[in-house]
Backbone as JSON, one array per atom type, in Angstrom:
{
  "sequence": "XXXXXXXXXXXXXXXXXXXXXXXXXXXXXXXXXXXXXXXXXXXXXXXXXXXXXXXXXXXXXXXXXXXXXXXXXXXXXXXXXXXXXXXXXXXXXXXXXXXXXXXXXXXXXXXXXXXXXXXXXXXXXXXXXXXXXXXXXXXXXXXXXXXXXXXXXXXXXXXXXXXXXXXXXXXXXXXXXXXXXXXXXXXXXXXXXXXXXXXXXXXXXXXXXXXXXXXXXXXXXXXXXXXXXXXXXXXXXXXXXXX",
  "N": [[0.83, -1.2, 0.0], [0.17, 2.27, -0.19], [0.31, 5.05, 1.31], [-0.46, 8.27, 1.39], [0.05, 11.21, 3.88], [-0.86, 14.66, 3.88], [0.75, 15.22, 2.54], [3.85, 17.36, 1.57], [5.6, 19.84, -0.67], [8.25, 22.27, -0.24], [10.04, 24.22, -2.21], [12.71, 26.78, -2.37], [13.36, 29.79, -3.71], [15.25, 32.24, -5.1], [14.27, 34.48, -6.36], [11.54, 34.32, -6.61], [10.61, 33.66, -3.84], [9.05, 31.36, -1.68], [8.28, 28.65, -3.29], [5.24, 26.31, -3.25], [4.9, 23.27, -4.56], [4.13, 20.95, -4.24], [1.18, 20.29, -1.94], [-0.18, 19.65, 0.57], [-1.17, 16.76, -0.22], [-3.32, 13.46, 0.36], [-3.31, 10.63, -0.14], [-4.5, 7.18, -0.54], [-3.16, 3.99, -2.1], [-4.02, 1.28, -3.22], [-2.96, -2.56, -2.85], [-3.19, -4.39, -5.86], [-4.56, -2.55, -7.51], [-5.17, 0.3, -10.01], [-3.27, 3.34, -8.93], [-4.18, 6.35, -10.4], [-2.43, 8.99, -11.17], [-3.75, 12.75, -12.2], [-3.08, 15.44, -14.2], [-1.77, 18.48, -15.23], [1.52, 19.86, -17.16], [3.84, 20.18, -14.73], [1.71, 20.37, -12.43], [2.26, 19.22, -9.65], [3.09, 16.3, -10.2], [5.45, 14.59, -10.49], [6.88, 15.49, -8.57], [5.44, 14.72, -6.31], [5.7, 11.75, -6.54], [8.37, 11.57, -6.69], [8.75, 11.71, -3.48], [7.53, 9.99, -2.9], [8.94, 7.83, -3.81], [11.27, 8.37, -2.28], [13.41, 10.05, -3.36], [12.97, 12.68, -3.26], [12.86, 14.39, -0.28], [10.21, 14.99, 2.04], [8.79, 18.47, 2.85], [6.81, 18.87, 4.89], [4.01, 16.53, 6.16], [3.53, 13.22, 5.88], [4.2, 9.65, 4.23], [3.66, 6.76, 3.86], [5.24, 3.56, 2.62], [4.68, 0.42, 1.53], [4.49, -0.3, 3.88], [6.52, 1.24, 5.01], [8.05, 4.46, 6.19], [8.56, 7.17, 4.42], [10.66, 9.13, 5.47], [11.65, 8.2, 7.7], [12.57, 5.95, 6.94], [13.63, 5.29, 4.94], [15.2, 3.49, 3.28], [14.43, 0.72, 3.51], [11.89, 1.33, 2.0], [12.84, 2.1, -0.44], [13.9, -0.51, -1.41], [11.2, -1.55, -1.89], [10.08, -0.69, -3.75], [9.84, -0.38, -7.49], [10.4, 2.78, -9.49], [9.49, 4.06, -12.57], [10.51, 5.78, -15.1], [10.65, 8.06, -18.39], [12.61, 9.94, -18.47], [14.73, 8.46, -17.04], [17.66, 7.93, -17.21], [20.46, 5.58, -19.35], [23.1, 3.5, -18.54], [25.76, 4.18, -21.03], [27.94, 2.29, -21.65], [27.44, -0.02, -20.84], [26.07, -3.68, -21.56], [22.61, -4.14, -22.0], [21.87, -6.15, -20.1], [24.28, -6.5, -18.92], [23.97, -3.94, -17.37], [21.03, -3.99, -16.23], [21.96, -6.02, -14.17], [23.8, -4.85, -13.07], [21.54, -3.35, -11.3], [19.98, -4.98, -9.86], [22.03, -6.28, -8.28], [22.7, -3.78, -6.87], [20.44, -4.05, -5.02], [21.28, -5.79, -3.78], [20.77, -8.81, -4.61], [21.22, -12.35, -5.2], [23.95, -13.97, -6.84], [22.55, -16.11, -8.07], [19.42, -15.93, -8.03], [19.49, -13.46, -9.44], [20.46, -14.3, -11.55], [18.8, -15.98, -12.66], [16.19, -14.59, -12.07], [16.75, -12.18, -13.76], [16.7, -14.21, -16.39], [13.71, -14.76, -16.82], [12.23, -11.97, -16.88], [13.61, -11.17, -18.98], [13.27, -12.96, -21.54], [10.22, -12.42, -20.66], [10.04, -9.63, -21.97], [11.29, -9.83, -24.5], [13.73, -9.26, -24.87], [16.0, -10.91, -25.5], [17.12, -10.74, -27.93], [19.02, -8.37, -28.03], [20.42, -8.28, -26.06], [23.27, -8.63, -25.11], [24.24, -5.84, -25.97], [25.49, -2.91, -26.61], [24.03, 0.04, -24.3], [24.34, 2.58, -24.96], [23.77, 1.72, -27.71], [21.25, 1.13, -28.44], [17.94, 1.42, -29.48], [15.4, 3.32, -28.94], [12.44, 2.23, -28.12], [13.68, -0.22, -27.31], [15.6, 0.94, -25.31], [13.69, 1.64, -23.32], [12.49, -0.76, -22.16], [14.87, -1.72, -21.12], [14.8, -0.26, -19.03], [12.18, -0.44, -17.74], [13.09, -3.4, -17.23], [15.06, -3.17, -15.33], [13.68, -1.51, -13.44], [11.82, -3.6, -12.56], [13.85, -5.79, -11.72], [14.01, -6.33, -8.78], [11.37, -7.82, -8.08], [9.43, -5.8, -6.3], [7.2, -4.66, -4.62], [5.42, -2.12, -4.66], [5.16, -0.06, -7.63], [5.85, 2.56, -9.43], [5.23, 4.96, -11.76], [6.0, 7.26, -13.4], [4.6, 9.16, -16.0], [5.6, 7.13, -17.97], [5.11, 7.24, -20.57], [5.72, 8.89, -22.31], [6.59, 10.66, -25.02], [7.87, 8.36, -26.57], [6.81, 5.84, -29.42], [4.04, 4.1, -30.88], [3.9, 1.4, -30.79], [5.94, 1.05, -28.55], [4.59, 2.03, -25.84], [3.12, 0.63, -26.2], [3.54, -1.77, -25.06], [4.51, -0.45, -22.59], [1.88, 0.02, -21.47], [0.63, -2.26, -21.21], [2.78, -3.74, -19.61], [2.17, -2.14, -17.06], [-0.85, -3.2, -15.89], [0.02, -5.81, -16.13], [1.32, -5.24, -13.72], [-0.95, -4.7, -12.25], [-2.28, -6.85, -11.85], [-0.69, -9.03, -11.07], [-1.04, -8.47, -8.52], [0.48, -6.14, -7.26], [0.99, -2.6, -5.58], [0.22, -0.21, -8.01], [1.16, 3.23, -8.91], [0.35, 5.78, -10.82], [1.08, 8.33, -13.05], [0.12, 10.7, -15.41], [-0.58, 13.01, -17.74], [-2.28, 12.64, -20.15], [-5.54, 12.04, -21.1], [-6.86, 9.78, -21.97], [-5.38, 7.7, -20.92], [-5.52, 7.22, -18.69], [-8.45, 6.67, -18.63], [-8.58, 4.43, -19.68], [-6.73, 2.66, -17.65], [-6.87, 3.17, -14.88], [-7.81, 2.12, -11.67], [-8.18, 4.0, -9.62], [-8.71, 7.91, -9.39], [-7.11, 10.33, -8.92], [-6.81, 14.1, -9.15], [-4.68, 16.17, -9.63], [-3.91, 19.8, -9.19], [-1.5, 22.68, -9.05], [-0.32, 21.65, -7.38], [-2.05, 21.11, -5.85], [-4.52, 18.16, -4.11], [-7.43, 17.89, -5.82], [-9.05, 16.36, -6.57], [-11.41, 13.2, -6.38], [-11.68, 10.18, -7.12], [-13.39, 6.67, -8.58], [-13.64, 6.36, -12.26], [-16.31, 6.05, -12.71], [-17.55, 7.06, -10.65], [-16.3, 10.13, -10.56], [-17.58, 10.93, -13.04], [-20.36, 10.54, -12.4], [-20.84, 13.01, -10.14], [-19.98, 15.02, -11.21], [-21.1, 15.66, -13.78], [-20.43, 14.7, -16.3], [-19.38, 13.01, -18.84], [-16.57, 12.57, -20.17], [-13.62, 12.37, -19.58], [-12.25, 14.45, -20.24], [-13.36, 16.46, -20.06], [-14.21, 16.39, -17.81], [-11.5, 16.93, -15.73], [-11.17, 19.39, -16.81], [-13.58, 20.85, -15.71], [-13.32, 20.6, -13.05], [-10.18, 21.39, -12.73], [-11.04, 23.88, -13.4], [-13.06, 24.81, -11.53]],
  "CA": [[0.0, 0.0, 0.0], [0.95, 3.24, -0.31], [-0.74, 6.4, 2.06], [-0.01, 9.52, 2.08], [-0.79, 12.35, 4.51], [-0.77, 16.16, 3.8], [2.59, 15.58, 1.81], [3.79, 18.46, 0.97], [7.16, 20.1, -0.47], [8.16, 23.93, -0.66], [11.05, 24.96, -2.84], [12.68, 28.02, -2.06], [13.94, 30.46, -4.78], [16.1, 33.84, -4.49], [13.43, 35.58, -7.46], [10.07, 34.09, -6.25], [10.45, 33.05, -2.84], [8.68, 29.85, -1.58], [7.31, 27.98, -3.91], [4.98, 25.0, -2.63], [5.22, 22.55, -5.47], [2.92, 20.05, -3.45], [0.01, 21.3, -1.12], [-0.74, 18.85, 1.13], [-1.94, 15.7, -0.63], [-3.5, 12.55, 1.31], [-4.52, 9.32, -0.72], [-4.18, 5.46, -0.18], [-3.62, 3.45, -2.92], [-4.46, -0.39, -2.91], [-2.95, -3.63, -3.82], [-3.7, -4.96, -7.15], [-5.29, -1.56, -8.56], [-3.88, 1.35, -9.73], [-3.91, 5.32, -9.03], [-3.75, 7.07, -11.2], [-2.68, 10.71, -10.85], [-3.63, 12.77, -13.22], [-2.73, 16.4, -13.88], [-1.09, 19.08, -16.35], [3.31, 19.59, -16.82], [3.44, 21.33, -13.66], [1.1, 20.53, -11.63], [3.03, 18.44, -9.1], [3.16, 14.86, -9.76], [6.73, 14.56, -10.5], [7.74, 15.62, -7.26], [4.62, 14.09, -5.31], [6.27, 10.87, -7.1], [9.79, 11.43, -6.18], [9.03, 11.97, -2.29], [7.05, 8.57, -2.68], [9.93, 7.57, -4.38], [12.73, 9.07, -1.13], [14.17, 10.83, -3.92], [13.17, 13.64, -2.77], [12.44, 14.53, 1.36], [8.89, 16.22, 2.27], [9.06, 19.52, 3.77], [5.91, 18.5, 5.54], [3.84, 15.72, 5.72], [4.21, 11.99, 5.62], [3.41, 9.16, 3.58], [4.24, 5.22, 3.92], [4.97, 2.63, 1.27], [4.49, -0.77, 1.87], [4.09, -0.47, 5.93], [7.85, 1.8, 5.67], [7.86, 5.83, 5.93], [9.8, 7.54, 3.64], [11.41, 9.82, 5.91], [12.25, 7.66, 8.86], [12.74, 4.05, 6.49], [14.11, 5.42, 2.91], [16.2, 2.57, 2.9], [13.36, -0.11, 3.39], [11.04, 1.81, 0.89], [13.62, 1.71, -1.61], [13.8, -1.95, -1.55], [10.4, -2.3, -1.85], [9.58, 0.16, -5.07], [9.99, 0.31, -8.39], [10.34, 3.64, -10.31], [10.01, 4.63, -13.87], [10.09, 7.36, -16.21], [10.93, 7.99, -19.85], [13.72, 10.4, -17.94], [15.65, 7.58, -16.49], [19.17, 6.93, -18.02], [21.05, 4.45, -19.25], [24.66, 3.72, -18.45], [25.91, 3.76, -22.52], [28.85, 1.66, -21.7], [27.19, -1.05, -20.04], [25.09, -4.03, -22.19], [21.72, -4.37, -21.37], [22.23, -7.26, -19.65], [24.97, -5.74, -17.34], [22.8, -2.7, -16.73], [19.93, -4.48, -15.47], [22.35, -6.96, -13.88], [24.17, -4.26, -11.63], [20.74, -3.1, -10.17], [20.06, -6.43, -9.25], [23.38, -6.65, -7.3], [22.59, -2.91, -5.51], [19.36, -4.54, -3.95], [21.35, -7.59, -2.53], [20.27, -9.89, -4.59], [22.51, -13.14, -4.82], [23.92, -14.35, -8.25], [21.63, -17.26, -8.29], [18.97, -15.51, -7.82], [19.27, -12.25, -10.22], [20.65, -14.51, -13.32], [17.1, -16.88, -12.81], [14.94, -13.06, -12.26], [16.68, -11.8, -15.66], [16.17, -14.99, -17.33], [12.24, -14.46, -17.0], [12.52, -10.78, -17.22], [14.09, -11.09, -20.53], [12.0, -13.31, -21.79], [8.82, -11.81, -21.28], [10.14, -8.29, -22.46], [11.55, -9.51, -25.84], [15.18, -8.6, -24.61], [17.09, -11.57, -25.82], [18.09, -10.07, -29.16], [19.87, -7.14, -27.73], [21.0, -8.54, -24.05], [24.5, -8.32, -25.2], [24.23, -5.11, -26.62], [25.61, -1.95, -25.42], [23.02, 0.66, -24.08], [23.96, 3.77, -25.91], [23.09, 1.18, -29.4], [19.87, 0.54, -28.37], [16.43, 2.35, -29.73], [14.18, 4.56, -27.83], [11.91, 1.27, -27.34], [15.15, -0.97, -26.36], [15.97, 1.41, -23.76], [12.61, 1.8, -22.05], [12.5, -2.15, -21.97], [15.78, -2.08, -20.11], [14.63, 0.76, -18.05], [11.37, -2.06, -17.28], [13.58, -4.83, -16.69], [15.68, -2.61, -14.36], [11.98, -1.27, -12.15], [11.66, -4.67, -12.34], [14.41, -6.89, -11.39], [13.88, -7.13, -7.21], [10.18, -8.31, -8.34], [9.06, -4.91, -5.56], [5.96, -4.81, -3.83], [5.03, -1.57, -4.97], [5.71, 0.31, -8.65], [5.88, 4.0, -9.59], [5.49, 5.07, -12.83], [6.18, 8.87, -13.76], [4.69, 9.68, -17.28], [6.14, 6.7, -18.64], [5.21, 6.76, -21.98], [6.0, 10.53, -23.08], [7.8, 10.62, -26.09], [7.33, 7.3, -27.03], [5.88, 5.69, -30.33], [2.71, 3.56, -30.27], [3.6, 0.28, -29.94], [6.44, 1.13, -27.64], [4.13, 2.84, -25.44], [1.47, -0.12, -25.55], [3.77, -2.57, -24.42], [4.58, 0.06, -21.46], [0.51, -0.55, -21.18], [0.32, -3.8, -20.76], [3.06, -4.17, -18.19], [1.6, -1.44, -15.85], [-1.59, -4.03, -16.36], [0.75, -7.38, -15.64], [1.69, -5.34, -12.38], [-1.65, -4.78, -11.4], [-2.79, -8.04, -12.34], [0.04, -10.05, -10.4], [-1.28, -7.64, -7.38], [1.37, -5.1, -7.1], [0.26, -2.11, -6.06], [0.6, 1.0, -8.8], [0.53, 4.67, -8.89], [0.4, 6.28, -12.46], [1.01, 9.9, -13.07], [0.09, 11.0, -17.15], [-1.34, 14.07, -18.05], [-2.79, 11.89, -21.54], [-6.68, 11.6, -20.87], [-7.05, 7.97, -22.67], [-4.45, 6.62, -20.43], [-6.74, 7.48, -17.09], [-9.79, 5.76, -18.62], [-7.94, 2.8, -19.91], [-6.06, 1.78, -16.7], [-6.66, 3.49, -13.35], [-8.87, 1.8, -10.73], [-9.12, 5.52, -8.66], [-8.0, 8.63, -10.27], [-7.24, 11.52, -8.32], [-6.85, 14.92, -10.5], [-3.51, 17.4, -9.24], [-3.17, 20.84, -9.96], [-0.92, 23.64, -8.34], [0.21, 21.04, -6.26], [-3.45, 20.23, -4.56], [-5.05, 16.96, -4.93], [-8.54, 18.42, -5.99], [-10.64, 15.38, -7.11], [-10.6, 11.9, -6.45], [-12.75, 8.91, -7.34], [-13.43, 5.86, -9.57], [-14.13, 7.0, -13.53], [-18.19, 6.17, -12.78], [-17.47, 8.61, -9.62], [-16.22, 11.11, -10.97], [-18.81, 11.3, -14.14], [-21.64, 11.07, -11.72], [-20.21, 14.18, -9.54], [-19.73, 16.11, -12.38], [-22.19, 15.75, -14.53], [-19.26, 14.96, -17.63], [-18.81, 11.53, -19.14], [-15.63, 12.34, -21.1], [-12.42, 12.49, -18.48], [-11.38, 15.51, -20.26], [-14.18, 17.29, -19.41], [-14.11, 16.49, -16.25], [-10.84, 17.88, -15.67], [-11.58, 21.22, -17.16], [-14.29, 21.45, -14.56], [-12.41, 20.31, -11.6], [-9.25, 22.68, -12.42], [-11.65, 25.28, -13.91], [-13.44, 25.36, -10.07]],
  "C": [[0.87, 1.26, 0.0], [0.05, 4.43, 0.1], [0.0, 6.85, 2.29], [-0.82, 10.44, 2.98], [-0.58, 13.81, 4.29], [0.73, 16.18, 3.48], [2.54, 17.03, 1.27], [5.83, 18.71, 0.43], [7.48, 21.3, -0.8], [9.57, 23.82, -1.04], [11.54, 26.5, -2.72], [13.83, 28.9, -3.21], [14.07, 31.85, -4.76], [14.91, 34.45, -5.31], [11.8, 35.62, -6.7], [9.9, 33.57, -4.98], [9.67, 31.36, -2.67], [7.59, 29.56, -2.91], [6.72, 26.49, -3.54], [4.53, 23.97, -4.28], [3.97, 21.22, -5.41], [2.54, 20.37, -2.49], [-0.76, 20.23, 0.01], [-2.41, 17.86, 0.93], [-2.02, 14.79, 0.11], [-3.87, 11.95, -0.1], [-4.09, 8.21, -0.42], [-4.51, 5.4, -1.65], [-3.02, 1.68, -2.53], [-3.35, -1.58, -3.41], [-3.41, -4.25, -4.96], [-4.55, -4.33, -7.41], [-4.02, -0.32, -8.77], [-4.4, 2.91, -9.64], [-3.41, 5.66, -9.98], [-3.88, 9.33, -10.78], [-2.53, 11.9, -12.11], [-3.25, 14.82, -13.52], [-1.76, 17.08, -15.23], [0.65, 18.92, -15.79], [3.01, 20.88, -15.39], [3.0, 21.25, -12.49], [1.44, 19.84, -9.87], [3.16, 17.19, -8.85], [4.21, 14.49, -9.57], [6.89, 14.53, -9.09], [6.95, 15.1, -6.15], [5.74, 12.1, -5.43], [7.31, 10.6, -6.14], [9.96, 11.55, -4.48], [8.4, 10.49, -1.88], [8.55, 7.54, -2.87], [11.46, 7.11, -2.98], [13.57, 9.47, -1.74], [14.27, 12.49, -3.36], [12.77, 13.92, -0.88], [10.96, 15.66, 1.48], [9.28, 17.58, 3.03], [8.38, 19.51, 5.18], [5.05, 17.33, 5.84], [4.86, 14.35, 6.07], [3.57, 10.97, 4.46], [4.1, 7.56, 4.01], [3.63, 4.06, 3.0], [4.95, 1.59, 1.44], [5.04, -1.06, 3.33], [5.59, 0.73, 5.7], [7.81, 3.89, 5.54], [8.97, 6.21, 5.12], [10.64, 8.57, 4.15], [12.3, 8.6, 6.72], [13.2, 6.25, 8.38], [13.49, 3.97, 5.42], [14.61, 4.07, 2.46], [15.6, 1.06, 2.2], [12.17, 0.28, 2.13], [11.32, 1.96, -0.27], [13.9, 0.27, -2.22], [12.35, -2.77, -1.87], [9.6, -1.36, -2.97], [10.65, -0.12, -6.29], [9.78, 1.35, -9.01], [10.91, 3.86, -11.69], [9.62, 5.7, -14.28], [10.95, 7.61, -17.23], [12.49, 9.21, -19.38], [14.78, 9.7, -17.54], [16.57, 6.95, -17.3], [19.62, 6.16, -17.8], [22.62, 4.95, -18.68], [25.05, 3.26, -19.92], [26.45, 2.48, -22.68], [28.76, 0.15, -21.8], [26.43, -1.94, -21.29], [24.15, -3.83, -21.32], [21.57, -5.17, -20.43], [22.98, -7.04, -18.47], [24.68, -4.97, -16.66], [21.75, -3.01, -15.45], [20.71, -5.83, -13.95], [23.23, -6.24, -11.84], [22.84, -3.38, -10.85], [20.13, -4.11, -9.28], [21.14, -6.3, -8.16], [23.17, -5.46, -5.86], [21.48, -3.07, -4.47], [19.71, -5.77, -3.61], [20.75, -8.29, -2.95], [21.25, -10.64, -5.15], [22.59, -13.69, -6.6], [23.12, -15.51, -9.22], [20.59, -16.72, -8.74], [18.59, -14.35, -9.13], [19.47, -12.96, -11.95], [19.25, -15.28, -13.88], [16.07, -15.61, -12.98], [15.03, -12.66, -13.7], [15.87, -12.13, -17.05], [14.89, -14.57, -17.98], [12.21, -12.98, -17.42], [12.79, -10.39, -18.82], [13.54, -11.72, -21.84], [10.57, -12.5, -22.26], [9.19, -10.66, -21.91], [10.47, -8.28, -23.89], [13.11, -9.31, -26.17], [16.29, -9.52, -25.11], [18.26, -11.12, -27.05], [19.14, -9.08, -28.86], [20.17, -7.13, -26.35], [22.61, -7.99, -23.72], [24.79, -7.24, -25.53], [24.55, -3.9, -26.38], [24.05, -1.0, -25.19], [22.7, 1.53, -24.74], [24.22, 3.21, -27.58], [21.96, 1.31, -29.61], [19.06, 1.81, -29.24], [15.67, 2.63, -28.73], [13.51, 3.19, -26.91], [12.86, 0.37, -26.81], [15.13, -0.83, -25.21], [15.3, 1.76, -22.86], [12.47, 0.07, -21.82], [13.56, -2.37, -20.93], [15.47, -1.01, -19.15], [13.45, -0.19, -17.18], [12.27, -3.2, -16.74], [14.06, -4.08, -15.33], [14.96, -2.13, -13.19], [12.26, -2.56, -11.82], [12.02, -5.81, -11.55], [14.76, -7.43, -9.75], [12.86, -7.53, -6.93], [9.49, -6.99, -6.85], [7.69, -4.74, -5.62], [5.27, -3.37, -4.57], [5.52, -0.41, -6.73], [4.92, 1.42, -9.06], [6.05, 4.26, -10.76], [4.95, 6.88, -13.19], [5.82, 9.19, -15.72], [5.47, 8.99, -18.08], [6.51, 6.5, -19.97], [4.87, 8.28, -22.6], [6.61, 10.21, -24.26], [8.42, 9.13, -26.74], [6.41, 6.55, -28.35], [4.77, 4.78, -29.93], [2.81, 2.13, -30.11], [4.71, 0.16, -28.83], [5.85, 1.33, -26.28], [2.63, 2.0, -25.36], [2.48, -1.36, -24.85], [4.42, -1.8, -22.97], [2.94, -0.32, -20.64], [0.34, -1.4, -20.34], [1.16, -4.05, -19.33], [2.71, -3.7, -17.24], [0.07, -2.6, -15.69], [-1.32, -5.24, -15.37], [0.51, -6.92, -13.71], [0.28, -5.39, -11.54], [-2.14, -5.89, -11.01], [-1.99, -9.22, -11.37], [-0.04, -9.06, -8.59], [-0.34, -6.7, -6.18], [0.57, -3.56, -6.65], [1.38, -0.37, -7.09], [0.1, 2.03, -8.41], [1.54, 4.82, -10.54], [0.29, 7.53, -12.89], [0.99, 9.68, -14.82], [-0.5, 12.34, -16.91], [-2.2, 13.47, -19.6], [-4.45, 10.97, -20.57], [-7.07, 9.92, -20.84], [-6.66, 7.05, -21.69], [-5.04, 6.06, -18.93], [-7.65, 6.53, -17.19], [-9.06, 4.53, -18.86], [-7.19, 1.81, -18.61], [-6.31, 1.79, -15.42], [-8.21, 2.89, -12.69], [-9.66, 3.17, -10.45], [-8.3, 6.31, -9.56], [-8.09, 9.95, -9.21], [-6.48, 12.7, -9.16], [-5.67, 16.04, -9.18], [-3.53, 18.68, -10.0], [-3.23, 21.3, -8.63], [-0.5, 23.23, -7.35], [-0.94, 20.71, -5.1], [-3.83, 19.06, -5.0], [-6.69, 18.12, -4.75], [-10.07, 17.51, -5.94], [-10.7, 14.27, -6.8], [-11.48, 10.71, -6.52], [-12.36, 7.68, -8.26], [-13.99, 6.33, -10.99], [-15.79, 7.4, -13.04], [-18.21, 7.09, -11.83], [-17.85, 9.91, -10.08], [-17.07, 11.73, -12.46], [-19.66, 11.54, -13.54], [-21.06, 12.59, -11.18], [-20.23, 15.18, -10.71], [-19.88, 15.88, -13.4], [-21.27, 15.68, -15.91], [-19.41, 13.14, -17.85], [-17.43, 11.55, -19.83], [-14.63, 13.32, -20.1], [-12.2, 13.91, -19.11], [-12.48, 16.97, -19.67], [-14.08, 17.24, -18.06], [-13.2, 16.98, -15.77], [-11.12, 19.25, -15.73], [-12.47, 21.4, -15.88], [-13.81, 21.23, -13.7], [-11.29, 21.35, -11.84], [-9.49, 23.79, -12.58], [-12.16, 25.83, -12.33], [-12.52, 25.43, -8.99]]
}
């Protein structure tokens, strides 16, 4: 599981003074569904993300990811998440194969162990052709596959996915789909930040709607249509960030 309470995080800047980035958001999200958070560039998922994450530290606020807080536990909450995002580099040098092989190793897992996880890993993803392969060869879709294997490879209780499929073509960007899908499906639980309407209706159990760093809205699709009198997510937005 993953609950937050009145997270929040203020940035402070010599021109504009504080800026609060996130506004004290609360939500739970479940085992084997997924949130989805949904929201314009801006609005603060990124950095709601990254404090889920213990990338970044709250200013305020707490939240806890599979039973561990991310202030007090980082260490434990790191071991027990995956995070992606179409931002996340490779190492060029490295094959795919070694890439995915040394994150394996930084979560302690034993050589038995990580070369049997790969195996499957590699497998289902398609990865055999280009295992050996360095990183900075690969293609756009390649290197989000090894960016997947790499979320992937301590099989983690909970998985974070930042706007994964930005900049992305379309079947790259459906087999990102499907595995957010697998995870819910093998009862992981997800959170799903997009700003891409389609992607809301197509996957998210609950959907809670961010701007200016508030959570504003928060329901199941049929929810949030009843409530606001909209059947088409994008509408519904507009009226939720419009009020």
């Amino acid at each position: 599981m993953i609950e937050s309470q009145g997270l929040t995080k203020i940035f402070k800047d010599k021109k504009r003074g504080e800026i609060r980035a996130v506004d004290g958001v609360s939500f739970k999200a479940q085992p084997g569904q997924i949130y989805g958070l949904l929201g314009a560039n801006g609005a603060g998922k990124t950095t709601t993300l990254r404090m889920l994450a213990t990338i970044l530290k709250p200013s305020s606020g707490t939240a806890k990811v599979a039973g561990f807080d991310v202030v007090d536990d980082p260490e434990k909450v790191r071991s027990n998440v995956g995070f992606l995002s179409t931002a996340t580099a490779l190492y060029g040098r490295l094959t795919a194969k070694e890439f995915v092989e040394y994150f394996g190793r930084l979560h302690g897992m034993d050589e038995a162990a990580l070369a049997k996880r790969i195996g499957v890993i590699f497998d289902r993803l398609g990865m055999n052709e280009f295992r050996d392969r360095r990183c900075d060869k690969l293609s756009t879709g390649m290197k989000q596959k090894v960016s997947i294997a790499r979320t992937l490879v301590h099989d983690p209780l909970v998985m974070i996915f930042d706007e994964p499929t930005i900049g992305l073509d379309v079947m790259t960007a459906r087999v990102i789909v499907q595995f957010i899908r697998e995870c819910r499906a093998n009862g992981k639980t997800v959170i799903f930040s997009t700003h891409v309407m389609s992607e809301v209706e197509k996957l998210c159990d609950t959907i809670g709607i961010i701007h200016n760093g508030k959570l504003l809205a928060e329901g199941t699709l049929p929810q949030l249509r009843e409530r606001h009198g909209e059947q088409d997510m994008e509408e519904i937005f507009v009226k939720v960030v419009g009020e």
